[in-house]
C-alpha positions as CSV (number, residue, x, y, z in Angstrom):
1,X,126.4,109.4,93.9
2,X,122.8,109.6,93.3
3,X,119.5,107.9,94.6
4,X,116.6,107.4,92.9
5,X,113.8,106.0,95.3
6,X,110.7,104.3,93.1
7,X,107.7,102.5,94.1
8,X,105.5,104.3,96.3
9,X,102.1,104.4,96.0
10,X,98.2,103.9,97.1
11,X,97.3,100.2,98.9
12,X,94.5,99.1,100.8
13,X,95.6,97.4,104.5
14,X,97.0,94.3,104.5
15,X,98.7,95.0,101.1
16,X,102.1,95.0,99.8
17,X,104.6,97.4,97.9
18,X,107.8,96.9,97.0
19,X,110.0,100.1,97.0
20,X,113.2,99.9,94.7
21,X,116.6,102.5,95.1
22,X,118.6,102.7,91.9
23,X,122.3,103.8,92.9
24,X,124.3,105.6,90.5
25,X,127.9,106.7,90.4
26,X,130.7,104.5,92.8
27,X,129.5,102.3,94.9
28,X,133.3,102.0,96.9
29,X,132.6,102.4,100.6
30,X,129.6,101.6,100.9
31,X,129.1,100.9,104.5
32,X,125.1,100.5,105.0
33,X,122.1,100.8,102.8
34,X,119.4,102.1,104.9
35,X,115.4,103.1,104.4
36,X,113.7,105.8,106.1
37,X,110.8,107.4,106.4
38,X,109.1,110.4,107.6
39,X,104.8,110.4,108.2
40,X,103.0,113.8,108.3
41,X,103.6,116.5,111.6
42,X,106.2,113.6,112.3
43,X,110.2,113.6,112.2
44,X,112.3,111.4,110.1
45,X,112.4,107.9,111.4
46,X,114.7,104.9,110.5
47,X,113.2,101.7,109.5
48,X,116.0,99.3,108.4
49,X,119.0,98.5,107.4
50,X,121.5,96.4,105.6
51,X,124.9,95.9,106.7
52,X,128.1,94.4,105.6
53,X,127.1,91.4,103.6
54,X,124.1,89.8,105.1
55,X,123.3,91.8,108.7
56,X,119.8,93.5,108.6
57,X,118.0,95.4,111.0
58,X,114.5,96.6,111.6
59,X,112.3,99.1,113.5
60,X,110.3,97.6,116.1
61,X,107.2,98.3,114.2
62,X,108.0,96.8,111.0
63,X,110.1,93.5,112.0
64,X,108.3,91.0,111.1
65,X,106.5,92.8,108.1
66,X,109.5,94.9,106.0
67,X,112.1,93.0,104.3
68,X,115.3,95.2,103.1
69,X,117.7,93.3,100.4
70,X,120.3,94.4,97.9
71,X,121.4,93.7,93.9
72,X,124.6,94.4,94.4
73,X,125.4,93.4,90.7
74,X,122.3,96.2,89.8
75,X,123.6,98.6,92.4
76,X,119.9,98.2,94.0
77,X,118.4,98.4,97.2
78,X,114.8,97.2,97.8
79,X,112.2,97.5,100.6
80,X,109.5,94.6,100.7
81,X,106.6,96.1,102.6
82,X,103.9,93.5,103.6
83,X,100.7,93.4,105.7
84,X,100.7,97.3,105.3
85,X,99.0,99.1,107.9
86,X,97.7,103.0,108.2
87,X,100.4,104.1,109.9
88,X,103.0,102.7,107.6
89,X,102.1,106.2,105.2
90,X,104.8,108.4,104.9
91,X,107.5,109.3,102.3
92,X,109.8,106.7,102.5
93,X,114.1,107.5,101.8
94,X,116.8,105.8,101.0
95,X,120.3,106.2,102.6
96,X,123.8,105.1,101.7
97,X,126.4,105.3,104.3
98,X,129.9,105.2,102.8
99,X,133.3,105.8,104.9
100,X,133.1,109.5,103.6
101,X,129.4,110.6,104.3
102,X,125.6,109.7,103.9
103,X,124.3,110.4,100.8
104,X,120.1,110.6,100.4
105,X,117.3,109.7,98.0
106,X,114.4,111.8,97.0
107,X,111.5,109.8,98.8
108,X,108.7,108.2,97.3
109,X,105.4,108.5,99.1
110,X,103.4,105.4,100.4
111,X,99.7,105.7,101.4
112,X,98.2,103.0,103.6
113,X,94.0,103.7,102.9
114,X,91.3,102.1,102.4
């Protein structure tokens, strides 16, 4: 299984991105599909998730702003940032969790700048 993590890039505050994970290989066992991200001097931080069929869950500092989703049919995850704010910057992962272990993306860096 392999994760490719696309859509980063440069946006002004109070923009939007949309980061896209492309899954490839089995998608059996697939328990959660997760986004994470890790800012500059700072460690790796979750920001949400999607579980099961419908259940999602956010970091208190994006709820609100982030919506997570999934193509299951495309074998896609997807990260709809909006209202994008400084301290959103950071590389941002993707995660699987499957019943046998966690598998990772490469990251994809967002900037947050006027």
């Amino acid at each position: 299984v392999q994760l490719q993590a696309s859509g980063g890039g440069l946006v002004q505050p109070g923009g939007s991105l949309r980061l896209s994970c492309a899954i490839s290989g089995s998608t059996n066992g697939i328990r959660a599909r997760r986004w994470y991200r890790q800012a500059p001097g700072k460690e790796r931080e979750w920001v949400a998730s999607h579980v099961g069929s419908s259940t999602t869950n956010y970091a208190d500092s994006v709820k609100g702003r982030f919506t997570i989703s999934r193509d299951i049919a495309k074998k896609m995850v997807y990260l709809q940032m909006n209202s994008l704010e400084p301290e959103d910057t950071a590389v941002y992962y993707c995660n699987i969790n499957t019943v046998w272990k966690d598998y990772w993306g490469q990251g994809t860096q967002v900037t947050v700048s006027s």
